[in-house]
C-alpha positions in Angstrom: -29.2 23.1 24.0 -27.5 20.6 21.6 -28.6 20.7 18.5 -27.9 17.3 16.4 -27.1 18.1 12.7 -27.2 15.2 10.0 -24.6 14.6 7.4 -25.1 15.2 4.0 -24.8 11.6 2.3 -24.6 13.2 -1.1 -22.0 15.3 0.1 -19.9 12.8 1.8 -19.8 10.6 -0.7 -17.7 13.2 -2.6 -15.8 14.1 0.5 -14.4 11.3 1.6 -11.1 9.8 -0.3 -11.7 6.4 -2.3 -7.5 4.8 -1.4 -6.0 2.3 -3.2 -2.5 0.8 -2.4 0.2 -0.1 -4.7 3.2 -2.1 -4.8 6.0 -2.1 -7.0 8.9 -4.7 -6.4 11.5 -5.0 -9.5 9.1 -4.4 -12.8 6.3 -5.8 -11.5 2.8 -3.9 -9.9 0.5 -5.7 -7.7 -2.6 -3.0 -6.7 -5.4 -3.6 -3.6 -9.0 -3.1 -4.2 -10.6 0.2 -3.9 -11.9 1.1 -0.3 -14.3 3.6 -0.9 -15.4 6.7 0.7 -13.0 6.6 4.1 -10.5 7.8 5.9 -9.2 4.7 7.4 -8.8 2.4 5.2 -8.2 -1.5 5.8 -7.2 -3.5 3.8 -6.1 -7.6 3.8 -4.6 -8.2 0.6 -1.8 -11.0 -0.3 -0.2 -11.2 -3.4 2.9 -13.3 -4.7 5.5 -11.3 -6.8 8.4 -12.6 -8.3 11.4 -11.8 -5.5 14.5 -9.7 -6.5 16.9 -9.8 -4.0 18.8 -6.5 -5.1 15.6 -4.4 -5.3 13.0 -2.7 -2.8 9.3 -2.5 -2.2 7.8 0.8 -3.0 4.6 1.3 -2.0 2.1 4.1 -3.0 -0.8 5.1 -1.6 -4.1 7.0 -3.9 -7.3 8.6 -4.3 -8.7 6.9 -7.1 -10.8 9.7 -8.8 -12.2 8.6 -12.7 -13.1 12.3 -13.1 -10.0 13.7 -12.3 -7.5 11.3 -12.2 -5.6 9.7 -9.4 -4.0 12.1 -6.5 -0.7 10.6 -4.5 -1.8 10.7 -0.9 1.8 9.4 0.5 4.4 7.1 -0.8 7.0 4.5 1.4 9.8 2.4 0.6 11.2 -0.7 2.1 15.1 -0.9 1.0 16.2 -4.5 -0.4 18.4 -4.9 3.5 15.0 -4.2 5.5 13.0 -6.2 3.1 15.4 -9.4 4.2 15.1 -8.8 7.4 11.6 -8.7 7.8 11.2 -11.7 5.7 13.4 -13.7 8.2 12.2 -12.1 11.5 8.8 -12.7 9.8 7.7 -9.3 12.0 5.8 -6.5 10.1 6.7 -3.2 9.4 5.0 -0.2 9.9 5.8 2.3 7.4 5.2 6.3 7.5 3.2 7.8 4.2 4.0 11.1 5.6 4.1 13.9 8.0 0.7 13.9 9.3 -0.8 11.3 6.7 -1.2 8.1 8.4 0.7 4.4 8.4 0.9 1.7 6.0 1.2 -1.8 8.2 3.3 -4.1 5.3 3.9 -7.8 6.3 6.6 -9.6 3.9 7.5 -13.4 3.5 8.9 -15.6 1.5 6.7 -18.2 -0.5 7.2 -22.1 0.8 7.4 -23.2 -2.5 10.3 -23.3 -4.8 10.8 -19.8 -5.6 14.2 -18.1 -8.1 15.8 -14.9 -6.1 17.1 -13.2 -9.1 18.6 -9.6 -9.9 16.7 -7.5 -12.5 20.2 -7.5 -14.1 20.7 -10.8 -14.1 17.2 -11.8 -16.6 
């Protein structure tokens, strides 16, 4: 005999992480929206950032908690060599949060427009 049991939705809607992804390139932070109460998150989010050629893409992903603060739930980097190369190939990369933790999917391109590449030691 099978016995079907229901899930708590009071429960689970403590259980369950709420992620956010951020991205910091030079001195400047872009952040996704909040994807509440999963564990796969999706997200389709485009942002323009000012583009230094001598810096990476570090990307960070958290559980946004107001009660107890923010918790790290993994963290990649895309060095300033890959970051080129993906932007020509115009391929994305599929980046490792950690052992066990899941993927982060990062597509990067250039803008059309008329865009500055600058070093941060250069403003």
């Amino acid at each position: 005999m099978c016995r079907r049991v229901r899930s708590n939705n009071q429960l689970d809607r403590f259980s369950r992480p709420d992620v956010q992804v951020s991205c910091l390139h030079g001195k400047v932070k872009r952040t996704t929206q909040i994807e509440n109460n999963c564990y796969d998150p999706r997200f389709l989010f485009r942002s323009k950032m000012p583009y230094y050629y001598n810096e990476g893409f570090a990307f960070t992903v958290l559980d946004v908690d107001r009660v107890n603060g923010n918790e790290v739930i993994g963290r990649c980097f895309v060095d300033p060599k890959t970051a080129e190369m993906v932007m020509k190939e115009k391929t994305p990369l599929l980046l490792s949060l950690g052992d066990g933790i899941g993927v982060l999917k990062v597509q990067l391109e250039k803008s059309d427009g008329s865009t500055t590449e600058k070093s941060l030691h250069e403003l």
